[in-house]
VODO-713614 format. One record per residue (C-alpha): x negated, y, z; residue in three letters. Coordinates in steps of 0.001 Angstrom, whole numbers, plus 500000, padded with zeros to 6 digits. Each point is the difference from the previous one (the first is absolute). Example, Ala and Ser with C-alpha at 12.3 -4.5 7.8 and 13.67 -1.06 7.14 Angstrom:
BEGIN
487700495500507800ALA/498630503440499340SER/
# end
This chain:
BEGIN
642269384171936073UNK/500486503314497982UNK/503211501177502316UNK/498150499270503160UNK/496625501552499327UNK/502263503125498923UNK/501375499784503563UNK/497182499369501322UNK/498486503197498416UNK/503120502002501339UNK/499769498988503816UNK/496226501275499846UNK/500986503284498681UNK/499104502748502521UNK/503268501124501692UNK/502482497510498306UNK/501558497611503016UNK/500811496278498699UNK/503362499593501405UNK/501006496705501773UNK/502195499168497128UNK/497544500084497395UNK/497643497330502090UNK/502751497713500189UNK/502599500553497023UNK/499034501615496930UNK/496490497479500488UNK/503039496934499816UNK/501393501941497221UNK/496724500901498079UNK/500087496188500382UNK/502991499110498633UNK/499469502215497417UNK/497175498188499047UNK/500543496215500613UNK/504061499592499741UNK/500266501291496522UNK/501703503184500619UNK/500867501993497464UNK/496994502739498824UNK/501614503375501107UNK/500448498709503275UNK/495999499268500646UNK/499222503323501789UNK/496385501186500641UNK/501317502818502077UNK/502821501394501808UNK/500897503562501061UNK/501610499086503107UNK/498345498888503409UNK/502270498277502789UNK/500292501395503543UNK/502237497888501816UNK/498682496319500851UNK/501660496507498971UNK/503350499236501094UNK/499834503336502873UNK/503100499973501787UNK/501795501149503004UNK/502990498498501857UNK/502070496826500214UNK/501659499000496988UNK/503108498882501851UNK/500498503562501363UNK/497998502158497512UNK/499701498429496893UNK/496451499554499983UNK/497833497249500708UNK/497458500290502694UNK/496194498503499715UNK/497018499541501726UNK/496205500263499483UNK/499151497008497193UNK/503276499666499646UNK/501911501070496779UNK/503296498693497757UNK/500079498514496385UNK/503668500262498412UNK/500989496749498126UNK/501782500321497050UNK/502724497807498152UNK/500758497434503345UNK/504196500784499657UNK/502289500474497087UNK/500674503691499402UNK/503467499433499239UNK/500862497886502471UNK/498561502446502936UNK/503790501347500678UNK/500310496169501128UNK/496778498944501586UNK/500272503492502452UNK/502417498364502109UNK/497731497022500659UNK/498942500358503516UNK/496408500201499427UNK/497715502122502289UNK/495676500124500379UNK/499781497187502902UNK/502077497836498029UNK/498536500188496590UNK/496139500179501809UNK/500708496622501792UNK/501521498635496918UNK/496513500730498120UNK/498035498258502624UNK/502311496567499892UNK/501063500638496226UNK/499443496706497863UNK/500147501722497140UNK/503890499498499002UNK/500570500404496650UNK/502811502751500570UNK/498680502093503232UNK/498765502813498799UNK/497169500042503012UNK/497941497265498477UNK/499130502278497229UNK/498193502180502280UNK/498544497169501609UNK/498554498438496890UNK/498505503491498872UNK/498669500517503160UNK/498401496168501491UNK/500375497945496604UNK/496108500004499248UNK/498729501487503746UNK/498265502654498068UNK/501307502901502000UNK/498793500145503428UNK/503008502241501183UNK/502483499428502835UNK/503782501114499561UNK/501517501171502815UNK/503711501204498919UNK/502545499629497020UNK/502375502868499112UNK/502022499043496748UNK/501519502183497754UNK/502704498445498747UNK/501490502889497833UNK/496817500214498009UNK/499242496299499402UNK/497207499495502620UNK/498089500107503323UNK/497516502425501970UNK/497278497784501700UNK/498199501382502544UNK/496113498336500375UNK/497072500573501869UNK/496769499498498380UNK/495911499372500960UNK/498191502937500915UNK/497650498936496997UNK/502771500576497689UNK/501959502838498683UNK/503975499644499509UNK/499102501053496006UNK/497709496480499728UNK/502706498418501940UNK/502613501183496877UNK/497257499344496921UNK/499565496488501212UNK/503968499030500388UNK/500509501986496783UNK/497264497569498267UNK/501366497519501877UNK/503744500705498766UNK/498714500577496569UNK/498153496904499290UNK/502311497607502065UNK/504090501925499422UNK/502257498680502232UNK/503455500722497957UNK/503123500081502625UNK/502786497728499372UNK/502342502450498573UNK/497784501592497650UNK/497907497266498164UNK/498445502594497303UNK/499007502135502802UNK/497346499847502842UNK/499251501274503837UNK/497634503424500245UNK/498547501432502660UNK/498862503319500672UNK/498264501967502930UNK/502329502382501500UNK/497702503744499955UNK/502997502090500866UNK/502542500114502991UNK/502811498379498869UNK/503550500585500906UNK/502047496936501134UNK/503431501286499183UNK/503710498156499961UNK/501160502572497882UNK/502411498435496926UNK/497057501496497585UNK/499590497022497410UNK/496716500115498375UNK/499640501281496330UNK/496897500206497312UNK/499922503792500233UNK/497842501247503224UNK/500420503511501080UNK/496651501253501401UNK/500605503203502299UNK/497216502286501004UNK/500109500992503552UNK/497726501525502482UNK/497961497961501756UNK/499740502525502840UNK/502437502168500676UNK/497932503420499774UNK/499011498866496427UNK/500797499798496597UNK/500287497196497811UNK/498324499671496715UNK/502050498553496814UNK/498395497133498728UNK/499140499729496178UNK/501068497001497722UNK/496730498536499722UNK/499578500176504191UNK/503142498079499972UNK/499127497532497195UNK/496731498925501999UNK/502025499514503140UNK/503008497853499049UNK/498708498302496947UNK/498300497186502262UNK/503861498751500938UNK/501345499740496826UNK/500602501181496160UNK/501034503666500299UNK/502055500847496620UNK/500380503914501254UNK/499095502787502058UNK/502339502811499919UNK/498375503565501663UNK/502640502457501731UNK/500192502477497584UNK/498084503155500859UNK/502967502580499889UNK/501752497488502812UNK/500929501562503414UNK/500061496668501543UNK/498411499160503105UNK/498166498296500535UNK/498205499361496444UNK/500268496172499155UNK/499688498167496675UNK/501109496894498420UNK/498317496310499840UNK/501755497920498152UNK/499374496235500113UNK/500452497260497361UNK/501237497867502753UNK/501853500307503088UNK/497876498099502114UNK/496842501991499550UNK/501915502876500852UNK/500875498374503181UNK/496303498906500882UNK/498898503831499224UNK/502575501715501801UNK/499245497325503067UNK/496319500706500005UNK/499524503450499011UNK/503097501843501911UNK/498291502311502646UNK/496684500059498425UNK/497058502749500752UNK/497988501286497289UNK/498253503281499231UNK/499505501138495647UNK/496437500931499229UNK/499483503528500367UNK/503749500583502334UNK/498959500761503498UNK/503318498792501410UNK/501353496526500494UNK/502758498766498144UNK/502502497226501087UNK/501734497467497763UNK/503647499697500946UNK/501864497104498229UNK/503419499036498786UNK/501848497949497289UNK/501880502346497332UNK/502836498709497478UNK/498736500715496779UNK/502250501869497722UNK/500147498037497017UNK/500326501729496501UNK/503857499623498962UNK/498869500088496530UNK/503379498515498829UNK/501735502302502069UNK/498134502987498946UNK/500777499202496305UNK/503325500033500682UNK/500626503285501820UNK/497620501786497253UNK/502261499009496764UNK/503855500587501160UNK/501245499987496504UNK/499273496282499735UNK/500572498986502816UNK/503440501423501027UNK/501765499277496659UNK/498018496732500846UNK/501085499308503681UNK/503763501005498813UNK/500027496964497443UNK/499090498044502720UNK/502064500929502311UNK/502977499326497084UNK/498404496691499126UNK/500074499018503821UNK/503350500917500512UNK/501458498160496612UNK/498149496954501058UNK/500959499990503616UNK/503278501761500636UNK/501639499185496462UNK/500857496195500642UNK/501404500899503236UNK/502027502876499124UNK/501153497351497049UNK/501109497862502252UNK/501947502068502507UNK/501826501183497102UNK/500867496394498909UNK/500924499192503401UNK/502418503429499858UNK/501744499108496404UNK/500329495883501390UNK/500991500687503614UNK/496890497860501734UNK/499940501694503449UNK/503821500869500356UNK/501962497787502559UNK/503035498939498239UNK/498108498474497053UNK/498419497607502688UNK/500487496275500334UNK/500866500784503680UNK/502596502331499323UNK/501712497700497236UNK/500260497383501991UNK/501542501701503079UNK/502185501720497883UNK/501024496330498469UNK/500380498931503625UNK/501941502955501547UNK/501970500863497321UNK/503498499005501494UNK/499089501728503188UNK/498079503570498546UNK/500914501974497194UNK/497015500427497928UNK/501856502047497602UNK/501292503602499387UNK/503071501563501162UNK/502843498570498715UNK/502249503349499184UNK/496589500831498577UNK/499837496682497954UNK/503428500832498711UNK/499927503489499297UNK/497138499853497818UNK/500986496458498213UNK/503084502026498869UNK/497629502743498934UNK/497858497336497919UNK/502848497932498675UNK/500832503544497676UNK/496507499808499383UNK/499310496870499045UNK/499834500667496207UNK/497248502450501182UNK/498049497496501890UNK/500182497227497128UNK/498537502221497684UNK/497215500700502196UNK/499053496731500838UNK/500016498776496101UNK/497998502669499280UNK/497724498983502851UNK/499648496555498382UNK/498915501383496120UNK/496393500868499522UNK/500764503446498731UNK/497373502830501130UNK/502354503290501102UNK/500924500969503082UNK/503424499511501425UNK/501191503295501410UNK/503449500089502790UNK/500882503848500146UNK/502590501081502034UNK/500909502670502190UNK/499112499802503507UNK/501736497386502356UNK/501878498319496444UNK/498521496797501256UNK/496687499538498412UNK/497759498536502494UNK/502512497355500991UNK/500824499116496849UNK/496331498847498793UNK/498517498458503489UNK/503586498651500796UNK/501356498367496961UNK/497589500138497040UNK/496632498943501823UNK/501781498029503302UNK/498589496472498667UNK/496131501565499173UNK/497334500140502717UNK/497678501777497826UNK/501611503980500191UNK/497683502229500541UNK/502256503412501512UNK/498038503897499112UNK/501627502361501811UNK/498916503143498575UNK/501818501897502875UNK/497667499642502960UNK/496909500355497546UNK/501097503215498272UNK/501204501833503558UNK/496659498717501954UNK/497594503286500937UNK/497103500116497701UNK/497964497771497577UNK/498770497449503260UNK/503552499994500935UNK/501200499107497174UNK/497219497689499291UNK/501287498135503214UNK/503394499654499060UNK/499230498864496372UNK/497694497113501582UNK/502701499020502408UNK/502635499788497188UNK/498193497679498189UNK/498128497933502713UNK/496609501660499406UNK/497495499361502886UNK/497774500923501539UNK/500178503388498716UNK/497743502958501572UNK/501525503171498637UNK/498299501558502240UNK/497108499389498509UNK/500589502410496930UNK/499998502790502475UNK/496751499664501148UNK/498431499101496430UNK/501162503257499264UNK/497877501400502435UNK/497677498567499209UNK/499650500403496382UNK/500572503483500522UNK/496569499737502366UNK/498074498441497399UNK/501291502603497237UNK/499014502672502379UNK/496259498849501095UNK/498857498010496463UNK/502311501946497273UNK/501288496050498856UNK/503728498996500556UNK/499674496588501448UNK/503771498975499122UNK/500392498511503491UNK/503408500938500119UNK/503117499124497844UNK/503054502128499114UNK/503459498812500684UNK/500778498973496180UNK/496786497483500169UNK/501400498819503282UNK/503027498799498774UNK/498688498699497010UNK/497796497808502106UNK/502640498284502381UNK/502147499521496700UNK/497253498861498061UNK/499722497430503377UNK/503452499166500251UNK/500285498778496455UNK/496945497664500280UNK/502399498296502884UNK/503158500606498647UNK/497843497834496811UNK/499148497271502749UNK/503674499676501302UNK/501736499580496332UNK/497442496825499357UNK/499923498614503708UNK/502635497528498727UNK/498166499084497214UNK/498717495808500113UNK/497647498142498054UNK/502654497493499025UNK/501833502656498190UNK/500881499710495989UNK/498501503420499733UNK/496918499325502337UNK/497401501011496792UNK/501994502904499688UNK/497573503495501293UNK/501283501971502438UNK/501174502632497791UNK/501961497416497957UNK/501430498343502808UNK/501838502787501978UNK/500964501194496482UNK/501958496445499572UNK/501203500031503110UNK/501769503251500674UNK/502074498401503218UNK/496548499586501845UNK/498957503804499975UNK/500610502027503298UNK/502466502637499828UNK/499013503682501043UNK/503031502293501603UNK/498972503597500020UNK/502489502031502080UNK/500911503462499887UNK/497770500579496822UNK/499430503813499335UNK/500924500828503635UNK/498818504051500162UNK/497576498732496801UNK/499328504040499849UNK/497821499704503047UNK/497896496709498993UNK/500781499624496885UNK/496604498323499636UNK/501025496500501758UNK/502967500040497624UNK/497746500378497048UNK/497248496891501207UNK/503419498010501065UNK/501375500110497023UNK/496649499489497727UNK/499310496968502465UNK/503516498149499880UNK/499866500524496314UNK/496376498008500029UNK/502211497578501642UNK/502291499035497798UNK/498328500112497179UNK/497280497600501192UNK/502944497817501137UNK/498750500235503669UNK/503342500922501544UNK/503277501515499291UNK/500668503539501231UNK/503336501618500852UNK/500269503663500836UNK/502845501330502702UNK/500566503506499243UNK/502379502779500688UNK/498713502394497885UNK/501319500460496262UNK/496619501308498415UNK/498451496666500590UNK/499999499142496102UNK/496903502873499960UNK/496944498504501840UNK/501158496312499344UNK/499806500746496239UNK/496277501947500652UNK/499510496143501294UNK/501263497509497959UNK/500850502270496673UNK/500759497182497183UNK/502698498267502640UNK/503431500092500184UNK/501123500395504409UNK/502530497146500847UNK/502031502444501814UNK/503255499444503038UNK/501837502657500736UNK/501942499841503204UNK/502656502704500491UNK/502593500531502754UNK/502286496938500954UNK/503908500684498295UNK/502344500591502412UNK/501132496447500178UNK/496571498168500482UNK/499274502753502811UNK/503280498946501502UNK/498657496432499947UNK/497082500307501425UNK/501479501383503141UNK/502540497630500425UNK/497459497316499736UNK/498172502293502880UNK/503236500030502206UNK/501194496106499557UNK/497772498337502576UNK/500707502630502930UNK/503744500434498842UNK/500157495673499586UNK/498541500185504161UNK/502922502328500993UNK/502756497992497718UNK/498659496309501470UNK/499961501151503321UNK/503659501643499949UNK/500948496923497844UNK/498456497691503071UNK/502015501910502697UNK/503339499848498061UNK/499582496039499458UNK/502383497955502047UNK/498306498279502966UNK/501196496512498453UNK/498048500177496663UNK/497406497840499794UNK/496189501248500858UNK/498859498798496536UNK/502094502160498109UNK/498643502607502099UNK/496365498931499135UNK/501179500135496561UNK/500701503502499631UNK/497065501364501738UNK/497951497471497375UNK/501791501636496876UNK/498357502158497733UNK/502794501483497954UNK/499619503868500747UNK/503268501246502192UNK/502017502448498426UNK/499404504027500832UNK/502664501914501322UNK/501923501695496703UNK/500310503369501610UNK/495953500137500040UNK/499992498374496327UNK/502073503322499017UNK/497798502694502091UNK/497031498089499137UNK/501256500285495979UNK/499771503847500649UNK/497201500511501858UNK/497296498176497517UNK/501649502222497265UNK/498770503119501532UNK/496559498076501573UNK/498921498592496280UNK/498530496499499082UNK/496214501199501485UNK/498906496814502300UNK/498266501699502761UNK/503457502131500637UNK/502100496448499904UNK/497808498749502473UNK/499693502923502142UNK/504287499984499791UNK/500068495897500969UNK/497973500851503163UNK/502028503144500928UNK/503449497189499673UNK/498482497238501989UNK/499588502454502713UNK/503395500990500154UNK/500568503355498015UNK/502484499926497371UNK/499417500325496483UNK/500880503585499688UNK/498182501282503077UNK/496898497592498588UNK/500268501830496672UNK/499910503430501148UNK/497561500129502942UNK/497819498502496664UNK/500924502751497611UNK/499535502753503150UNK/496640498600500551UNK/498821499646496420UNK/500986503489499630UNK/497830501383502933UNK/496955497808498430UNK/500715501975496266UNK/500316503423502017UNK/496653499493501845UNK/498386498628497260UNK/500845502125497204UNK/501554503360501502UNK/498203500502503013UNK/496642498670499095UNK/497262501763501875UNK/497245498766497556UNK/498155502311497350UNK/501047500735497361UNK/496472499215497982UNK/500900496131501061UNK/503736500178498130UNK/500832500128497012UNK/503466500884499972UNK/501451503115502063UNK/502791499914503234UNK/502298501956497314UNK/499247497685496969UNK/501313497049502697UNK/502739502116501241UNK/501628500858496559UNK/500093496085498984UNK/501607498864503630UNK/502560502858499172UNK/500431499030496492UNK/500523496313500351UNK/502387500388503026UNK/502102501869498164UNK/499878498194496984UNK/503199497462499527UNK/497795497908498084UNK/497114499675502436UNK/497821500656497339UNK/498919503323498164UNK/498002499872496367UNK/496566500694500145UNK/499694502666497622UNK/502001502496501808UNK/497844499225502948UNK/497435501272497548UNK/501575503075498943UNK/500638501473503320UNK/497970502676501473UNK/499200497749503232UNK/497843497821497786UNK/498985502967498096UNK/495920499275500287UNK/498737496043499481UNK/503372498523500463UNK/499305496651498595UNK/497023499851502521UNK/502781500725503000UNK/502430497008498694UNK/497488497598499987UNK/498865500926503293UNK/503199500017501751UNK/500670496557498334UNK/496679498464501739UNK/501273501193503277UNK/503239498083498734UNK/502110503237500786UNK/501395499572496484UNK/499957497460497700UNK/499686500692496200UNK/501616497745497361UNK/499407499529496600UNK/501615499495496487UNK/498371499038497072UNK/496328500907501727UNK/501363503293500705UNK/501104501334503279UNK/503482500723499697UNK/501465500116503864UNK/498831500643503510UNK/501661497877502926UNK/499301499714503817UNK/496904498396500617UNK/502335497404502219UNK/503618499403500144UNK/500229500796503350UNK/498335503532499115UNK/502890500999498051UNK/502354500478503294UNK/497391501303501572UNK/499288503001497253UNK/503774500538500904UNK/499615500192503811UNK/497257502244499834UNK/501876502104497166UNK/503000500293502241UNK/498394501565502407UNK/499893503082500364UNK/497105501272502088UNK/497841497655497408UNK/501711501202497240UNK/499744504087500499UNK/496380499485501077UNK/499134497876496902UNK/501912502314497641UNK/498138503086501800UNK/496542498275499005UNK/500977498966496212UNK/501648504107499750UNK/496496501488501047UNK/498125497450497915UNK/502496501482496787UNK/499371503660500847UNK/495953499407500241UNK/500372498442496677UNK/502250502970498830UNK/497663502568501208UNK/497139498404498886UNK/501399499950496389UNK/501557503510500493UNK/495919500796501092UNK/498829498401496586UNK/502051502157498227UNK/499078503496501422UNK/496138499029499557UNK/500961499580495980UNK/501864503425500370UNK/497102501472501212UNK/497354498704497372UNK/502672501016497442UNK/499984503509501203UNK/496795501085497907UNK/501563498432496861UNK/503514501623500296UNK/498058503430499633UNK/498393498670496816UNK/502318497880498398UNK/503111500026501244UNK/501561498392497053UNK/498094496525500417UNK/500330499444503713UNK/503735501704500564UNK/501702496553499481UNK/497817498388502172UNK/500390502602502924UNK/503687499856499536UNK/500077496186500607UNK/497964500487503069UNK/502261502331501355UNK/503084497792499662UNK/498165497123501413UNK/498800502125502999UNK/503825501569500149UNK/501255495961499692UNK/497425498545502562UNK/500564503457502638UNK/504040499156499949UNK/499033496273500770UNK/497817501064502682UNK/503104502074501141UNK/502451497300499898UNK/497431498088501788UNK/499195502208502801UNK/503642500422500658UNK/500686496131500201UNK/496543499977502377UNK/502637502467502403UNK/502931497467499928UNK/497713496731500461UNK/498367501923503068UNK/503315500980501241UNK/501294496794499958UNK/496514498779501432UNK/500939502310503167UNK/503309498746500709UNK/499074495840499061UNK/
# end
């Protein structure tokens, strides 16, 4: 043979020593090479490496050290492929030590799932190999067994391996639980390392290059060295070098391995191996180990390296996941808001213990409350008949109550007009306008409407990180949403349910079945849900954005016959953004004003009956003779007639609610100050004292800044004065106007104090014509505070040195045009004399009202000392 004459030739050389491992191995694997069909690169004439350690050298126990210890003709072939890999977490636990598994190979039978009669029929199936095996270690982590053998003194432990490799090759024995794969066996020529480390074996090797002596140096092996040394165990698709620039130690390299288990079989036989490079005069040891190999995240790569598509990209998907997955739900907890699903009282239990109980509970309200406010409605009941038709006509507009502030509003719609629907949906704009910033209010909008889940939290953080991605890649991802596209989105959601809950009545066995869905809720206008949306335009000059969306999104509403809408509103300028909404509609407007004296009177009689009717039956029960008969008695206390109210109160009462007013809140607040015991007039003016401490804090003594008013303490002040002294209780608008309080933006003022309801501004013909008291109640309280006098001279002191700033600062205008006339009156005296002499009786008129101004500012301050 070519290979062995060339080795031949090389042992003879003068000076070159035939190591022990080129007798035994490479001669097998010149062999192999030849006669197995191995590939043509791997058929080696030569090598440039000679081995200096002998086969399977080892020191130590392998229980204590690691190691396996052997004696002379004695050496260890590792078996490959006896246990499932992935099972070997399992199979560890199995108590299995060397005695066992060596007297389990000399009385195996050969089952067909003990993995010991695979050794056995590689080693005594054809009594070809005259060796003698003397202990069993398995390795159950990597899959197989080390099998320590002695052998004839004849024969070397590298014949011993090239016969059961023929052996194995001509005759595979294939384990049961790998049928497309077969036993090896290879001759250990390292020291291997027995560890019970958690180190699961891999297809990359990493081959370390240490020292075989400690006073030496290791040599780096090249590719080619490590190619002819591992290629015998397996397919090797790479061999990675430490790069040269490395500061690693110690220098190693890379085998990778098509397949796990020849990996395993290298690493087992070649760990600890000996071996000196042609031309190196020290000794180098292999030192093996599995490494994870890092796989190329290709994908992954792509990704990071082209942010432009891919954020835009990921964002969609994000918005596509949470439309698909949080949309239905959010749907239906808004469903389940509008139809009551989850609340107690609209539970079969709760009916029926209510049908059960109801002679022994009350399961109703109040009854002076019951009373009071069926007097209230029983005025109103032209007002609630008109809503209700209009709620049964298919006629897209909105239906707008407006009304000052505690006329009733609230009660009057969820009490009267909608107390037979289930399907009210109530938007309090309130809580959602007030709430601190956009997640806030985000909150609060969700939880009006029955929106959840809802992470407004969320938009925070996309905020952060959009601004991140804009910071780092120059592209705005659009993470984040502002609070406008917020609210769209849990409107846009609510009317997909608010859709749902106008057809969930709808039946197959209808006449109008074929009708669409379109079609059908326009035919059947008594089916839609009804929106409420309270205190509309509450402080709208802080967020007047969810005003704006609110009213564009109730107007989608009705006119796509999805539900009807009606707007409760105390503020008069709610004609403007409505129209910006719905501008080719016509409002179905209520207007609810104060209650005339004799309705007010009414209602809080119909308050005072059921606690006055207790007192009267009771005195009524202890003036009875004893004789009467008990049924009589059971009579009276069964009547409902209301008892009759002492005529004395009738007459103070009569008085009192003229100077209160007909506002509802102040009737109720005067019904629970006379059930407690206080008499009308005391009631009355402890509510007049009270309101009028509320006006002075509020609009007199404000602490706030200015910048966040529109109106000033002396613009307030002069209309308090003016309307408590006017006989009328009302003063025309344009001399409001024309004073010099509301010299600068007065129009802006008015309508300011008339949101904060100070005032109340009525109209003729379009036109203001008249200003009022925001409430009636406010009326005796302007005259309170204007009767006093501490109030009084330190009000009139504030609107005096407001006049003389604005008479100085005119006075000022003047001598500036004196001055820049100066240079003409040199000139041309003629043209400008006319105009200087008008000047100077304007600045002689405005000095003497300064004067007279200055010298009331002495008597108001005077009288300011002694108040």
């Amino acid at each position: 043979m070519i290979s062995a004459h060339i080795l031949s030739r090389q042992a003879t050389r003068p000076g070159h020593r035939v190591p022990s491992f080129t007798t035994h191995s490479t001669a097998l694997l010149l062999q192999r090479s030849l006669g197995q069909g191995l590939p043509v690169s791997y058929r080696r004439t030569t090598r440039a490496w000679e081995s200096t350690s002998s086969s399977t050298a080892s020191t130590g126990s392998h229980k204590e050290s690691g190691h396996i210890d052997t004696a002379p003709h004695e050496s260890l072939l590792f078996f490959n492929n006896l246990f499932p890999l992935k099972l070997s977490s399992i199979l560890i636990w199995r108590p299995w030590t060397s005695e066992d598994l060596l007297q389990r190979f000399e009385q195996s039978s050969y089952s067909f799932i003990d993995p010991i009669r695979l050794v056995k029929r590689a080693i005594n199936a054809h009594d070809q190999v005259p060796i003698k095996v003397t202990e069993i270690i398995p390795r159950l982590k990597d899959g197989g067994a080390f099998v320590k053998f002695t052998y004839p003194s004849d024969m070397s432990a590298a014949e011993v391996e090239s016969k059961l490799s023929k052996l194995l090759h001509d005759n595979p024995i294939k384990p049961w639980f790998n049928p497309f794969g077969r036993v090896k066996t290879g001759l250990v020529e390292g020291v291997p390392w027995l560890e019970d480390l958690y180190r699961l074996p891999r297809s990359r090797i990493r081959v370390e290059f240490v020292a075989a002596k400690d006073d030496e140096s290791p040599a780096e092996l090249s590719q080619e060295t490590l190619y002819s040394i591992f290629r015998k165990y397996g397919k090797i698709s790479e061999i990675t070098s430490q790069p040269t620039d490395s500061k690693v130690l110690p220098r190693f390299a890379y085998v990778d391995f098509v397949l796990v288990r020849d990996a395993i079989m290298a690493r087992n036989c070649m760990h600890g191996f000996v071996l000196r490079e042609q031309g190196s005069k020290n000794a180098t040891k292999l030192r093996l180990s599995y490494e994870q190999r890092v796989k190329a995240h290709h994908i992954w790569a792509w990704f990071t390296s082209h942010p432009r598509i891919v954020i835009p990209l990921v964002a969609a998907l994000i918005a596509a996941f949470t439309v698909a997955v949080f949309d239905p739900i959010r749907e239906f907890f808004v469903k389940a808001h509008v139809q009551k699903y989850f609340e107690f009282t609209n539970s079969r239990l709760y009916k029926w213990f209510k049908s059960q109980t109801s002679d022994i509970l009350a399961f109703r309200r109040r009854k002076t409350e019951d009373a009071g406010l069926n007097a209230l409605f029983t005025h109103r009941k032209d007002l609630i008949d008109s809503i209700q038709t209009g709620l049964l006509e298919s006629v897209d507009t909105f239906t707008v109550v407006h009304g000052p502030r505690g006329s009733g509003k609230k009660e009057l719609i969820l009490d009267q007009v909608l107390k037979e629907r289930s399907d009210v949906l109530l938007i309090d704009c309130k809580p959602v306008v007030e709430a601190r910033g956009e997640a806030g209010t985000i909150r609060r909008l969700a939880f009006e409407v029955g929106y959840r889940p809802v992470f407004s939290w969320s938009n925070n953080i996309s905020s952060l990180v959009d601004l991140a991605v804009q910071s780092t890649t120059g592209v705005k991802a659009n993470f984040s949403e502002n609070l406008e596209s917020q609210v769209v989105k849990i409107l846009q959601t609510t009317a997909s349910a608010l859709k749902q809950v106008g057809l969930s009545e709808r039946k197959k066995e209808d006449k109008d079945a074929d009708l669409s869905e379109d079609a059908y809720l326009e035919a059947h206008p008594e089916r839609r849900p009804v929106i409420v949306i309270d205190h509309f335009l509450h402080k709208s000059e802080e967020k007047g954005v969810i005003y704006d969306r609110i009213a564009d999104w109730a107007a989608a509403l009705v006119q796509s016959n999805i539900a009807h809408v009606i707007f409760l509103t105390d503020d008069a300028s709610y004609s403007k953004p409505l129209q910006r909404s719905l501008p080719d509609r016509v409002f179905r407007s209520v207007t609810l004003g104060d209650l005339s004296p004799n309705v007010a009177k009414k209602f809080v009689i119909s308050q005072l009956q059921t606690d006055t009717k207790f007192a009267h039956d009771g005195q009524q029960q202890d003036s009875e003779p004893d004789g009467q008969d008990n049924d009589n008695k059971n009579e009276k206390k069964d009547s409902n007639t209301p008892a009759p109210i002492d005529p004395a109160l009738l007459h103070e009462l009569d008085t009192c609610i003229t100077a209160l007013g007909g506002r509802l809140t102040d009737l109720q607040v005067l019904a629970r100050r006379l059930k407690i015991g206080q008499s009308p007039q005391k009631a009355v003016q402890e509510i007049i004292d009270s309101t009028a401490s509320e006006i002075l804090r509020m609009f007199l003594l404000s602490k706030s800044p200015s910048s966040d008013k529109k109106y000033t303490t002396e613009q307030a002040w002069y209309l308090i004065s003016q309307l408590a002294a006017s006989p009328s209780s009302s003063i025309p608008y344009n001399s409001v106007l024309l004073s010099n309080t509301f010299a600068s933006s007065p129009e802006t003022a008015l309508e300011a104090l008339a949101n904060a309801e100070l005032i109340t501004v009525k109209s003729q013909n379009g036109m203001p014509s008249e200003i009022k008291a925001g409430k009636p109640v406010y009326q005796a309280a302007f005259q309170k505070l204007a009767s006093d006098e501490k109030v009084k001279a330190r009000m009139d002191l504030l609107v005096l040195t407001e006049l003389a700033k604005i008479e100085t600062q005119k006075i000022e205008k003047v001598e500036q045009e004196l001055v820049m006339l100066q240079g003409l009156m040199a000139r041309r005296p003629g043209d400008v004399s006319e105009r200087v002499e008008y000047l100077l009786e304007k600045m002689k008129g405005g000095q003497a009202k300064l004067k007279g101004l200055e010298e009331e500012m002495g008597v108001v301050k005077g009288r300011l000392v002694k108040a």
